[in-house]
C-alpha positions in Angstrom: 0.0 0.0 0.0 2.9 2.5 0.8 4.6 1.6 -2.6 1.2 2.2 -4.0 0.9 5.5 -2.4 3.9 6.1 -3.1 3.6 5.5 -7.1 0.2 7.6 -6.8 1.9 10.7 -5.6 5.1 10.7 -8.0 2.4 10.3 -11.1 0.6 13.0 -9.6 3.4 15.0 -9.2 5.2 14.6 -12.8 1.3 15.5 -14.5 1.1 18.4 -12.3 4.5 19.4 -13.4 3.9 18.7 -17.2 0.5 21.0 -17.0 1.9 23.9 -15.3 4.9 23.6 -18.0 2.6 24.3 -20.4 0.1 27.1 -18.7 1.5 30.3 -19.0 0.2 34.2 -17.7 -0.2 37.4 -19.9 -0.8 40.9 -18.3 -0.9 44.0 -20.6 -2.5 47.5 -21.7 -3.1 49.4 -24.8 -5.2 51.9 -26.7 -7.6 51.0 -29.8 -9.0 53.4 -32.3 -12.5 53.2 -33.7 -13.1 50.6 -36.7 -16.1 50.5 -38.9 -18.1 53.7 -37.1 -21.5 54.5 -37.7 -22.8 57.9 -37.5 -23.5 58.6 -33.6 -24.4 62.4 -33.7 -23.9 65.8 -35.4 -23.4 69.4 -34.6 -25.6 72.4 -35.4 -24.8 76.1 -35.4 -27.7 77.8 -36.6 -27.5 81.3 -37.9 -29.7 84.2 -39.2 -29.8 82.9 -42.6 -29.0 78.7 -42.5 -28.1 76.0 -40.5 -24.1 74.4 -40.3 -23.6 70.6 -39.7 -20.7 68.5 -38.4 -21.6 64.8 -38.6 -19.6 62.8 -35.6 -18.5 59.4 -37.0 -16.8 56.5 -34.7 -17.3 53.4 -32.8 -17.6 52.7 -28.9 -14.8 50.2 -29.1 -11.9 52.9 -28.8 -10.2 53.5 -25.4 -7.6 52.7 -23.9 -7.6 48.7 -22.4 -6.1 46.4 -19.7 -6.3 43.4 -19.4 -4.9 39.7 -18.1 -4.5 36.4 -20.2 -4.3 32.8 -19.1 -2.9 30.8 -21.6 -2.3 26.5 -22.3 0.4 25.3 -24.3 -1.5 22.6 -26.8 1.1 21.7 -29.0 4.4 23.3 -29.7 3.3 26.1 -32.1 -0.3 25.9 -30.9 -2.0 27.2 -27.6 -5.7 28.1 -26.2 -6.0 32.1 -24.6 -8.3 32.9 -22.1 -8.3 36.8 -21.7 -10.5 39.1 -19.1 -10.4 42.7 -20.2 -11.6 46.0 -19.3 -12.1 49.1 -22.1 -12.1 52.2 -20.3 -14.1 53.3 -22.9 -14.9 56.0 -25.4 -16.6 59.9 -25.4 -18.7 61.6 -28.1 -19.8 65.1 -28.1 -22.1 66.7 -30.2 -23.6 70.5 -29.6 -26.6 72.5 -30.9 -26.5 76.1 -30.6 -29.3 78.2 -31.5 -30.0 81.9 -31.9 -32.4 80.9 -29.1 -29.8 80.5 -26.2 -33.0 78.9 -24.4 -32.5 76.1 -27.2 -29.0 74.4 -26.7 -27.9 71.4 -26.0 -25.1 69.2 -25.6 -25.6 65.8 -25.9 -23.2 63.1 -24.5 -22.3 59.4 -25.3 -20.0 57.5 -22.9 -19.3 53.6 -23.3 -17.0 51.6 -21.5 -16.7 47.2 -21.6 -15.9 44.7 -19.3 -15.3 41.6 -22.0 -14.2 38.0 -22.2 -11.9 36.9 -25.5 -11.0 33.0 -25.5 -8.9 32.3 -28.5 -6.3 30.6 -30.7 -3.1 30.9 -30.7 -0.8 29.5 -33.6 3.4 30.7 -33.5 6.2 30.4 -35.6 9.2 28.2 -34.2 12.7 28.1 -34.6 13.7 31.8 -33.7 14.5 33.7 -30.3 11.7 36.4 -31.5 8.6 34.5 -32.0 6.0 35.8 -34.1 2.1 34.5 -33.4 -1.3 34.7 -35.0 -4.5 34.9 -32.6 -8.2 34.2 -33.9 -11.3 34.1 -31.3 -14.7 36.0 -30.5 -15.6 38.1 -28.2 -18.4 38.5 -25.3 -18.8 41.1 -23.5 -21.1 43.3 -21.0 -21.0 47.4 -22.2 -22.1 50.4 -19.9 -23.6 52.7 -22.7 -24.9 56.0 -21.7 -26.2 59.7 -23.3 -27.0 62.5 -21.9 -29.0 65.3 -22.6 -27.9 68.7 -21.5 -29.9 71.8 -22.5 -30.0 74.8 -20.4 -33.6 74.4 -18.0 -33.5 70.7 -18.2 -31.0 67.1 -18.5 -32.3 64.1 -19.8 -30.4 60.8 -19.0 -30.5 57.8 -20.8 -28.7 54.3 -19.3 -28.8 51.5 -21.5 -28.2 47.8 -20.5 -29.3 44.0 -20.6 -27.7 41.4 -23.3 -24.5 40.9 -24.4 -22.0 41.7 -27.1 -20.9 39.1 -29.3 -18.2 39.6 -31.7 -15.0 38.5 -33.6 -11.5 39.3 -31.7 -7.6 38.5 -33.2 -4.1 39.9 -32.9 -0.9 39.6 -34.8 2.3 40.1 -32.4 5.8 38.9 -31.7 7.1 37.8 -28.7 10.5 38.6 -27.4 12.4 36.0 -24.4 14.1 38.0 -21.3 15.0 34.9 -19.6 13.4 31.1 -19.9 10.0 32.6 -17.8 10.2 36.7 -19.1 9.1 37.7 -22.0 7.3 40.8 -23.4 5.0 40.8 -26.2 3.3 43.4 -28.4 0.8 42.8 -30.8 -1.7 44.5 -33.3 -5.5 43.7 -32.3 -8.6 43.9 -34.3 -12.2 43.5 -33.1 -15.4 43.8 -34.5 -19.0 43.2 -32.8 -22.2 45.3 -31.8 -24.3 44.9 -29.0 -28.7 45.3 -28.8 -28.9 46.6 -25.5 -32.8 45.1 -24.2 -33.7 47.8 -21.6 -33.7 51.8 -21.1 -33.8 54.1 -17.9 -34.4 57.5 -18.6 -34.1 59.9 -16.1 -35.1 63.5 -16.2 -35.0 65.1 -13.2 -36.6 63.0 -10.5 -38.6 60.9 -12.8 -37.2 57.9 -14.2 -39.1 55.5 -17.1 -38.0 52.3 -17.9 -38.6 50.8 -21.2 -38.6 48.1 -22.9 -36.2 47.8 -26.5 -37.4 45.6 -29.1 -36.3 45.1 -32.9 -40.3 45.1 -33.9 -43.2 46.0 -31.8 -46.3 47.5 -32.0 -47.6 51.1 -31.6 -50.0 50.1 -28.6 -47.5 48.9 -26.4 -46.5 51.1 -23.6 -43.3 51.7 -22.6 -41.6 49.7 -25.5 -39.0 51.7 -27.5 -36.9 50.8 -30.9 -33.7 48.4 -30.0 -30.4 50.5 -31.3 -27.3 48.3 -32.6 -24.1 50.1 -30.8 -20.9 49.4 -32.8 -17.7 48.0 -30.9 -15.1 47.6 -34.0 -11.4 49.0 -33.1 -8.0 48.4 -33.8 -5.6 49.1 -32.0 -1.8 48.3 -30.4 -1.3 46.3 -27.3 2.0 45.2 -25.1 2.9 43.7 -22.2 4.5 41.0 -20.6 4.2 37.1 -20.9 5.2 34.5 -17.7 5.7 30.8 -18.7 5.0 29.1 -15.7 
């Protein structure tokens, strides 16, 4: 039985070594620039004789982003990413100014994402720098907000419920600082859009919550139209990579 126990543990012991020998840990940050935009907003200056517009074009993916990675070594050039991250999130501003100074407005749009990305990862071998490929999707939970300044009055609309699915990749190299170091840095690309399902819209001390729906009918109450928010971006991220 000891010589039994004893086998049991050293098996145990050489699998657990082989697994972590093949897990490793990825910590970085970045910024990402809007990809595939939509028109959010525009500006309006109106004046004795016309009206001046500046459409505001863009995509609530850009920010700047952090973010961890667990990774598993599958085969030698092949591996499977976990990664958690967090988009700080963007900021649109669009203004209408009147003749009426009573009429103005600013209106707002704030976005931020908390997001999962599980991956693959395919690498080149044979070299000191190691370049990689990396293909997966992307879910996520956005915080998508406007607001509606104007000079008696603000309006403020929170939107939330359902998630973001999209499509999420990177193409980096990886650079050794010693057999566990390295540091990485990569170009990322992402494209998705999220349908939030409810609205809260505050103005003043009254707050209505509605319903969003891609089709309803006029008669129901407090059911309004379901937006699509883009979430495209690409962007530059680095960091640094621990083999375990």
């Amino acid at each position: 039985m000891k010589h039994l126990l004893a086998c049991t543990m050293l098996t145990c012991l050489l699998v657990a070594s082989k697994i972590e020998a093949q897990l490793y840990l990825k910590a970085g940050a970045g910024y990402a620039a809007s990809l595939g935009g939509i028109q959010i907003d525009r500006d309006r200056t109106e004046t004795a004789t016309d009206n001046n517009f500046k459409y505001r074009y863009g995509s609530f993916g850009s920010g700047i982003e952090v973010g961890g990675t667990i990774g598993y070594v599958l085969a030698p050039s092949v591996a499977a990413e976990l990664g958690v991250w967090y988009n700080l999130g963007s900021k649109y501003e669009a203004t209408d100014t009147r003749l009426n100074p009573a009429q103005n407005k600013t209106v707002t749009y704030t976005s931020s994402l908390v997001g999962l990305s599980p991956a693959f990862v395919v690498s080149g071998e044979g070299s000191r720098v190691k370049a990689y490929a990396r293909f997966g999707v992307v879910v996520g939970i956005p915080k998508y907000q406007v607001v509606d300044a104007r000079p008696n009055a603000t309006t403020t609309d929170k939107y939330s419920g359902g998630i973001l699915f999209g499509f999420q990749g990177g193409f980096g190299l990886v650079v050794p600082l010693d057999n566990k170091l390295s540091i990485f840095g990569e170009l990322s690309l992402q494209g998705g859009s999220w349908s939030p399902t409810k609205l809260e819209e505050t103005s003043g001390a009254t707050t209505t919550t509605f319903t969003l729906k891609d089709t309803f009918s006029s008669s129901e109450q407090f059911v309004a139209a379901q937006p699509s928010i883009p979430y495209g971006n690409i962007g530059f991220r680095g960091g640094v990579k621990l083999d375990l």
